[in-house]
NUDRENFI-254101 format. One record per residue (C-alpha): residue in three letters; x, y, z. Coordinates in steps of 0.1 Angstrom, whole numbers, plus 2048, in hexadecimal, padded with zeros to 3 digits. Layout:
<sites>
SITE  type   xx   yy   zz
SITE   ALA    X    Y    Z
...
</sites>
This chain:
<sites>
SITE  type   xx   yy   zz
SITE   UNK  60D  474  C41
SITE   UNK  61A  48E  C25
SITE   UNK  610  490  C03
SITE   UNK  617  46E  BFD
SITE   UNK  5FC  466  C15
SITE   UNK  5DF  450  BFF
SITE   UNK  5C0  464  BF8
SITE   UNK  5AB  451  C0E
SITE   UNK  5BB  457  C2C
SITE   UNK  5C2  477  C23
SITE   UNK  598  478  C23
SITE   UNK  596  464  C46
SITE   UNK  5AF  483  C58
SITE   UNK  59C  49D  C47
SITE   UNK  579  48D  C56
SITE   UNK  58C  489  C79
SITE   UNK  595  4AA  C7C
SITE   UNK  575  4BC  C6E
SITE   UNK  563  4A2  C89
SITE   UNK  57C  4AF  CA6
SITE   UNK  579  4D4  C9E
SITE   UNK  550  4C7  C9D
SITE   UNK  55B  4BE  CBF
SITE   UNK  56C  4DE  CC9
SITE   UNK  54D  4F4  CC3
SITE   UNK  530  4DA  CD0
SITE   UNK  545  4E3  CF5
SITE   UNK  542  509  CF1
SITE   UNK  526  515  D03
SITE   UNK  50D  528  CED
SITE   UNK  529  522  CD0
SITE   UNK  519  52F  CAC
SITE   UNK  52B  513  C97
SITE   UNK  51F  4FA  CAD
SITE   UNK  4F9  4FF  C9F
SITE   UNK  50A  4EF  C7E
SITE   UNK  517  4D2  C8C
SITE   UNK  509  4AB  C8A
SITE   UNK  4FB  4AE  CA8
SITE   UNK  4DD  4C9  C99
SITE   UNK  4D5  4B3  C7F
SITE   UNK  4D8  490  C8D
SITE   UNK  4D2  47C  CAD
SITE   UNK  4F5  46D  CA8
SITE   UNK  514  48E  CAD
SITE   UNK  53B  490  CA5
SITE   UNK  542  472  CC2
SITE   UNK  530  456  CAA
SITE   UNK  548  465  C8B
SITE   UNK  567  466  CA1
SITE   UNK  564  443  CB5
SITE   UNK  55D  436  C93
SITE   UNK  577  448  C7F
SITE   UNK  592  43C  C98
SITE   UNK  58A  416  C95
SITE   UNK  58C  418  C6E
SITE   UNK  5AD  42D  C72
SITE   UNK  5B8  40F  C8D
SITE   UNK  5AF  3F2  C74
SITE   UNK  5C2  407  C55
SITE   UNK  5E2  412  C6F
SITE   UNK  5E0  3EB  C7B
SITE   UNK  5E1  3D6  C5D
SITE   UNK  5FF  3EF  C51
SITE   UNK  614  3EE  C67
SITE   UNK  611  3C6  C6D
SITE   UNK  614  3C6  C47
SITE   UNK  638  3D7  C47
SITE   UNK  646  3CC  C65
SITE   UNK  633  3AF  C79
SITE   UNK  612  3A7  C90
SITE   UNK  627  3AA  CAC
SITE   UNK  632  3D0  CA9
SITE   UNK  60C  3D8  CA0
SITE   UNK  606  3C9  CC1
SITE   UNK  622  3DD  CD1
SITE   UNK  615  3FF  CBF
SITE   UNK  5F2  3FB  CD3
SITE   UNK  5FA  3EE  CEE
SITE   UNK  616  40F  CF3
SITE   UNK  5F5  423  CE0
SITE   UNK  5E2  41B  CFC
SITE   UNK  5FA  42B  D15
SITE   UNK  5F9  449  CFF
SITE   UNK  5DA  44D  D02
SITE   UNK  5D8  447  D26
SITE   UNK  5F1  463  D2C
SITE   UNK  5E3  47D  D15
SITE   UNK  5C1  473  D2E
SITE   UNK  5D3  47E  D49
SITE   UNK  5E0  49B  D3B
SITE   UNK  5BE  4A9  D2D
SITE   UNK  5B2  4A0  D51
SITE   UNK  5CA  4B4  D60
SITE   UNK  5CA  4CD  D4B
SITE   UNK  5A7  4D3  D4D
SITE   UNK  5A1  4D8  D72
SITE   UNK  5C2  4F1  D71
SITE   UNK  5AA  503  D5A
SITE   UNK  58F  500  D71
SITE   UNK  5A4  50E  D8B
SITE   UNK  5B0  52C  D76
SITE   UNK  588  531  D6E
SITE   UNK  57D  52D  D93
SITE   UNK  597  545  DA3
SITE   UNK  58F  560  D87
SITE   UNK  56C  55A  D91
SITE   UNK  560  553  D6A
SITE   UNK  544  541  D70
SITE   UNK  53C  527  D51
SITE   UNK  522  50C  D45
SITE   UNK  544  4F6  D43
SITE   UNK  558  4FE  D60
SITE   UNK  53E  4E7  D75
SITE   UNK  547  4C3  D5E
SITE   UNK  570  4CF  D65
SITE   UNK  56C  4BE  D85
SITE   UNK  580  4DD  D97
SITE   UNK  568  4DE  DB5
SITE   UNK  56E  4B3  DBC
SITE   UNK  595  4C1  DBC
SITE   UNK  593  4D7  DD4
SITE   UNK  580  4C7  DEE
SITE   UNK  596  4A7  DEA
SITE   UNK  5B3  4AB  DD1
SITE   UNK  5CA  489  DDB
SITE   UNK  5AA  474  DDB
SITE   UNK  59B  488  DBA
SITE   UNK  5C5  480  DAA
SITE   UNK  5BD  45C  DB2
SITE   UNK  59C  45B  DA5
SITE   UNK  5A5  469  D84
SITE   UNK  5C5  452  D81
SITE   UNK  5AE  433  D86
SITE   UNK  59A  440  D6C
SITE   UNK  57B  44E  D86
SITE   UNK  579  46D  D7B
SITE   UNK  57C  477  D57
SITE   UNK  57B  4A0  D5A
SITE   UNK  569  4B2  D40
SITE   UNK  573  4A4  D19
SITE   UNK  58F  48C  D27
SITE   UNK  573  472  D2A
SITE   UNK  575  465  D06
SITE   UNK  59A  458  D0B
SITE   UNK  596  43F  D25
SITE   UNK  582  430  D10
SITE   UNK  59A  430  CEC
SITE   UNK  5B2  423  D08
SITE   UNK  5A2  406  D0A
SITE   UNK  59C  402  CE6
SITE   UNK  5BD  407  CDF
SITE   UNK  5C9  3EA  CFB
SITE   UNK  5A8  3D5  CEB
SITE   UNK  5B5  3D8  CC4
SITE   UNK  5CF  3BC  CC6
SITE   UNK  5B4  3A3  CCB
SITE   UNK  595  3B8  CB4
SITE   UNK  5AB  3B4  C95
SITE   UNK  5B4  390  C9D
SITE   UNK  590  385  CA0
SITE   UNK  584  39E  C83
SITE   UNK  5A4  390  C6B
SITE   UNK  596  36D  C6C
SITE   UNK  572  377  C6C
SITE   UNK  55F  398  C6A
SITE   UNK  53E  38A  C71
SITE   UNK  54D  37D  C92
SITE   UNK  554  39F  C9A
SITE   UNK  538  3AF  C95
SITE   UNK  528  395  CA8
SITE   UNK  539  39A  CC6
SITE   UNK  539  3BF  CC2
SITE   UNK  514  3BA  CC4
SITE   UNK  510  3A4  CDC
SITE   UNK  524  3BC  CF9
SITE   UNK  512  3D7  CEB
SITE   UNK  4F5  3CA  CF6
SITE   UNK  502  3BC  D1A
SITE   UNK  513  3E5  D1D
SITE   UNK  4FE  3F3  D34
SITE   UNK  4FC  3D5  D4A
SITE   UNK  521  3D6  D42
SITE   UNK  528  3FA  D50
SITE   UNK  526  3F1  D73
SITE   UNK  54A  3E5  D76
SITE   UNK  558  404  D6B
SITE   UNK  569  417  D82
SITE   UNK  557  437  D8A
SITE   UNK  55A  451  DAA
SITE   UNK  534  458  DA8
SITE   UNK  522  43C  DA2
SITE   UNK  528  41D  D8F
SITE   UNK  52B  41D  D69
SITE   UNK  528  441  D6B
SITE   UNK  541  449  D4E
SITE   UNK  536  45E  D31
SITE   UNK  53D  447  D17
SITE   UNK  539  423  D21
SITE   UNK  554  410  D0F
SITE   UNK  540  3F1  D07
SITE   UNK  524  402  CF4
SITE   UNK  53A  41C  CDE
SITE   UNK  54F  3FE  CD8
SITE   UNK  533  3FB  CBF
SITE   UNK  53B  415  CAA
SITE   UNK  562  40E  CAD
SITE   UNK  55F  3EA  CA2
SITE   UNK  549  3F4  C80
SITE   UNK  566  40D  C75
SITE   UNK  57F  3F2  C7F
SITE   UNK  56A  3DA  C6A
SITE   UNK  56A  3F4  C4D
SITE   UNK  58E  3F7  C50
SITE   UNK  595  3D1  C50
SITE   UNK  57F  3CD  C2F
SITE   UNK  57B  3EF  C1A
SITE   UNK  56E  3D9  BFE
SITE   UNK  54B  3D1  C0E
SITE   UNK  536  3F0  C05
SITE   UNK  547  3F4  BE5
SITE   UNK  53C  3CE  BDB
SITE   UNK  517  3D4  BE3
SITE   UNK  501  3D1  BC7
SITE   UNK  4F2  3F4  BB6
SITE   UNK  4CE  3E5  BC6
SITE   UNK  4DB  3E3  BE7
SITE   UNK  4ED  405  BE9
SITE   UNK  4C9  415  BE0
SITE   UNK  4BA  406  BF6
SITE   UNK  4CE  40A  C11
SITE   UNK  4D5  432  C04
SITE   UNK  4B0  433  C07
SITE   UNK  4B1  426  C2D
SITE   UNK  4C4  43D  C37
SITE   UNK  4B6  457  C2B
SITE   UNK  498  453  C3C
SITE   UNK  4AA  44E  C5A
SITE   UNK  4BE  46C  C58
SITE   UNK  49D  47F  C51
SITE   UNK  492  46E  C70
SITE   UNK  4AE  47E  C81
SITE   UNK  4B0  498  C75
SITE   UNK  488  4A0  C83
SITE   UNK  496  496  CA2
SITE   UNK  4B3  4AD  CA8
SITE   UNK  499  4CB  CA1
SITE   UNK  482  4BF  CB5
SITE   UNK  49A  4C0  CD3
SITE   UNK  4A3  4E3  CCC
SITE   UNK  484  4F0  CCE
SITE   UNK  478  4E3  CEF
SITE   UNK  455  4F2  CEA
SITE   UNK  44D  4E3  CC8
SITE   UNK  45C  4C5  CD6
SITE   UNK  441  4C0  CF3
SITE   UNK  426  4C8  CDC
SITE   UNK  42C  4B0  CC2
SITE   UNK  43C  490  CD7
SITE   UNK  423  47C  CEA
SITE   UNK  42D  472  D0B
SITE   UNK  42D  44C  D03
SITE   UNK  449  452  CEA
SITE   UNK  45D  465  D06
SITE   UNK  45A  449  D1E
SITE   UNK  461  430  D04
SITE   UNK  47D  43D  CF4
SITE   UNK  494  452  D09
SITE   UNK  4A7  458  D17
SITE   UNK  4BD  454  CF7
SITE   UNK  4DC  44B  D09
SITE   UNK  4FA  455  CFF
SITE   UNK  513  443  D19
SITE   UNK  503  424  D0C
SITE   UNK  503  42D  CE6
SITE   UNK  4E1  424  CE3
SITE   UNK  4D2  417  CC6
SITE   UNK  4C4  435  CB4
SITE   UNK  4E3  449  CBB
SITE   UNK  4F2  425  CA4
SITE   UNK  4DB  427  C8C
SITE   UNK  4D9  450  C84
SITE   UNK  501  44E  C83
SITE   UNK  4FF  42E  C69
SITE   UNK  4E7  441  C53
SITE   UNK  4FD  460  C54
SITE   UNK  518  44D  C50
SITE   UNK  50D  43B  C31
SITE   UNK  503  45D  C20
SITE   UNK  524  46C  C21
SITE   UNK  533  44A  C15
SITE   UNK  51D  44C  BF8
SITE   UNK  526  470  BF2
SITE   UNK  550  46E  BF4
SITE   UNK  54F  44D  BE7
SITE   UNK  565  44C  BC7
SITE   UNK  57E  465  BD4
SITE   UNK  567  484  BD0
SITE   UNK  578  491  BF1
SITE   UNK  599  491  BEB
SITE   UNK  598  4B3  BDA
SITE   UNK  587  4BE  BF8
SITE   UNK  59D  4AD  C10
SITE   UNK  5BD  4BD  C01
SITE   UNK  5B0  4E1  BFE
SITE   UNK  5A6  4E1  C23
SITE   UNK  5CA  4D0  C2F
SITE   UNK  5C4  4E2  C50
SITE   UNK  5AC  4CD  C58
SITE   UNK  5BE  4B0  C4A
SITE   UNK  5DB  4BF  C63
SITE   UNK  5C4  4C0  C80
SITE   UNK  5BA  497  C7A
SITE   UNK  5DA  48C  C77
SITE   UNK  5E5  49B  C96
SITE   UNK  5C6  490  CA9
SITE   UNK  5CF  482  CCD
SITE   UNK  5E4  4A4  CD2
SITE   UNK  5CA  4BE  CC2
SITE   UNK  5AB  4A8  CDB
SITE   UNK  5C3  4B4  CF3
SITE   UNK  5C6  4D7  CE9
SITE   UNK  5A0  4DB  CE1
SITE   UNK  596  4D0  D03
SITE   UNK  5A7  4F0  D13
SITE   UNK  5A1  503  CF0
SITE   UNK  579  501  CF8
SITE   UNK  580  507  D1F
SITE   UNK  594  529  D15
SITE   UNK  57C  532  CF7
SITE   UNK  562  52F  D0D
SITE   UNK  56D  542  D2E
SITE   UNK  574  55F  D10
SITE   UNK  552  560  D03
SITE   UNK  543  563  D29
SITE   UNK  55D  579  D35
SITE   UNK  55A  593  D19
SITE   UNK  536  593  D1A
SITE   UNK  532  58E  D41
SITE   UNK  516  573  D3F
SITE   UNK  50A  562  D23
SITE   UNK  51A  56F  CFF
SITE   UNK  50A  57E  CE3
SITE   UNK  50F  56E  CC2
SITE   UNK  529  581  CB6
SITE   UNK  53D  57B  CD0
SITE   UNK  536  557  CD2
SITE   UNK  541  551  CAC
SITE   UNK  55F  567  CB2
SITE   UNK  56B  54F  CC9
SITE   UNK  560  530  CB6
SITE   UNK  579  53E  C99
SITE   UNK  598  543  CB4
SITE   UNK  590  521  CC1
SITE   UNK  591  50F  C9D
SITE   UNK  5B1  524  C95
SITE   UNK  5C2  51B  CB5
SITE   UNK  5B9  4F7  CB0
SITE   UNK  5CB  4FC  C8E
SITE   UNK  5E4  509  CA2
SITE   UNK  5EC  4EC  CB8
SITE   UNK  5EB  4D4  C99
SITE   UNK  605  4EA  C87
SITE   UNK  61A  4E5  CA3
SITE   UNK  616  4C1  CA9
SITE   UNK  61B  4BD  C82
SITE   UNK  63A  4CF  C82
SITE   UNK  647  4BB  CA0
SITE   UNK  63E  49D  C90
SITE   UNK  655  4A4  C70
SITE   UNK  66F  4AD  C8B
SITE   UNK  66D  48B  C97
SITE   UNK  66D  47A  C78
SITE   UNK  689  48D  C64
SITE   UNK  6A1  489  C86
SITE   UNK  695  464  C89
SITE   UNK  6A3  460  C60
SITE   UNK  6C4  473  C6B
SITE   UNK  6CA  460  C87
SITE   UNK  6C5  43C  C73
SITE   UNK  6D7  44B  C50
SITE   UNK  6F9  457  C67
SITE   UNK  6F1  431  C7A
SITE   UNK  6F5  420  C5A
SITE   UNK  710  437  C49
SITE   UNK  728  430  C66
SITE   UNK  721  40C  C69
SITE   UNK  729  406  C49
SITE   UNK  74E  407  C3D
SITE   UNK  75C  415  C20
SITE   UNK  771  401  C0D
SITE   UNK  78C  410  BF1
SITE   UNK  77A  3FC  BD6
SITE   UNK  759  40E  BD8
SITE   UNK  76E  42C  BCF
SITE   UNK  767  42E  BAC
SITE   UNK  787  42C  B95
SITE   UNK  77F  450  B7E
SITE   UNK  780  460  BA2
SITE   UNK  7A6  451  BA8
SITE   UNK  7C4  467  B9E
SITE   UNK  7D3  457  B7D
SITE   UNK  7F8  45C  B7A
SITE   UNK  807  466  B56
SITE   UNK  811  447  B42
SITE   UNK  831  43D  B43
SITE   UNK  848  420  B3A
SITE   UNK  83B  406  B46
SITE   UNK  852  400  B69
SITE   UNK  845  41F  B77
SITE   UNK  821  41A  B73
SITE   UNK  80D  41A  B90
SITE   UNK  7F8  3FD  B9A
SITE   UNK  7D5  3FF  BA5
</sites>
């Protein structure tokens, strides 16, 4: 995508990449930039945006392609998407517990060098290189890409089903959301079963309603002016509720003096494996407000002054990968400078370097990318010039040498 790219996806890679570098900071211990985040002001955080980001970015990338070239190749795409994916799993996997390693023999002790998995490694590593090629363990942040793996194998049939019938789709969204945690038990998992951070069959959720606004963008536009209020005014007081929430749980104290216990043992845990239903809602509220905001285009400006952070969606499998050893390094900084837990200073220096160095890593991918794509046009351009032959006619005549004019039995024919 250049600057031919159409405003609103132009908007959808600049929300992607503010939601990863969202991401990058909310895994930095004690990070200062991470007190800005969703997660502060919602019970929903970044992984709600993202999940449902990437199925209205499937729908969109879908429908296009099987638009210019056929169903079939779409089908292709995904299905070889969903390898990707798989691999770049792998590699964050790997890449993480290498960083582990580096942190452990420096002896830099972290509050994320524990989810790396480093110390399963060591006692075992054949069986632990096993485990996390049959998707058992998911080391720290390589956990989310199992999961768009199997979204990625699953879109084939979700756009089939949601061509001929949204409703349908929702439907049977719903209906597995529902069955998910009774679902999670035949996941493969090295612990115990269903043990995965996000449990494919309730974040599918969120994946099929931006796949369902991808498939039809007209719905919210066609809603009546009565129904937008109202459902503006819904949300609202939803996102208020959340918003009480998330300050609630930052203040533990304040928390334990204003929640009754009934509420605690009715309400939580508020799973997050399981997306559970409030986590749904507070995103769908959230969601709708900034719809309502950057509806008409009012983003676009915004979108093209920040291109960095267009940059960074756009290149989003290969920056994930990046940020996960980004927030690893940035972190192991912070503690080493400081010996123990940083001061603030510290802390938001490091948050800048790890933004930056995700900017970085898109920048390169970007650049790669254009690499690709001008040799690719090369390569088919000198393909089609040499299969082509050149025949004397297509020389134009004005270009031919003309001889003078003579009598008549020396003229030269042409």
């Amino acid at each position: 995508m250049e600057a031919k790219t159409p405003s609103r996806l132009l908007e959808l890679d600049f929300f992607r990449g503010l939601v990863l570098l969202f991401i990058v900071v909310d895994h930095i211990a004690n990070s200062v930039m991470a007190k800005i985040t969703l997660r502060n002001y919602a019970i929903a955080d970044a992984a709600e945006v993202f999940v449902f980001l990437a199925g209205l970015v499937t729908a969109l990338s879908y429908a296009a392609l099987a638009r210019r070239k056929s169903v079939a190749t779409a089908d292709k795409r995904f299905l070889r998407r969903a390898w990707e994916i798989y691999l770049a799993f792998l590699i964050t996997a790997a890449l993480m517990v290498v960083s582990g390693l580096i942190l452990r023999a420096s002896h830099i002790d972290i509050p994320s060098l524990g989810p790396t998995e480093v110390e399963a490694f060591v006692a075992a590593p054949w069986y632990f290189l096993f485990q996390v090629f049959t998707l058992q363990r998911q080391p720290f942040l390589s956990d989310i890409l199992p999961m768009y793996a199997l979204f990625a194998l699953a879109t084939p049939l979700l756009m089939r089903i949601g061509r001929k019938s949204g409703l349908a789709l929702l439907a049977l969204s719903l209906t597995v959301w529902l069955a998910a945690p009774t679902l999670a038990s035949i996941l493969p998992s090295a612990q115990h079963k269903g043990n995965w951070t996000f449990n494919p069959f309730a974040w599918q959720l969120l994946f099929v309603m931006g796949m369902s606004i991808g498939l039809r963008p007209q719905i919210p536009e066609n809603l009546s002016d009565r129904a937008r209020r109202r459902i503006t005014v819904a949300a609202c007081c939803f996102a208020a509720f959340g918003a009480f929430c998330a300050m609630l749980w930052g203040n533990p104290a304040l928390h334990a003096a204003i929640v009754p216990q009934w509420v605690e043992d009715t309400f939580y845990p508020i799973s997050k494996a399981n997306a559970a239903t409030l986590r749904v809602l507070s995103f769908m509220s959230v969601a709708w407000l900034v719809y309502s905001v950057c509806r008409g285009g009012r983003m676009q400006g915004v979108a093209q002054r920040m291109s960095l952070i267009a940059m960074i969606g756009r290149n989003g499998l290969n920056c994930f990968i990046g940020a996960a050893v980004i927030s690893l390094g940035a972190e192991a900084i912070a503690y080493g400078v400081t010996g123990g837990n940083p001061i603030w200073q510290v802390s938001l220096g490091v948050d800048v370097l790890a933004i930056l160095a995700v900017i970085a890593v898109a920048a390169w991918s970007e650049s790669r990318s254009k690499a690709r794509r001008a040799a690719a046009a090369h390569a088919a351009a000198t393909s089609s010039a040499s299969a082509t032959p050149v025949s004397p006619r297509s020389v134009p005549l004005a270009t031919a040498p003309v001889p003078p004019v003579q009598a008549p039995r020396q003229s030269t024919p042409h």
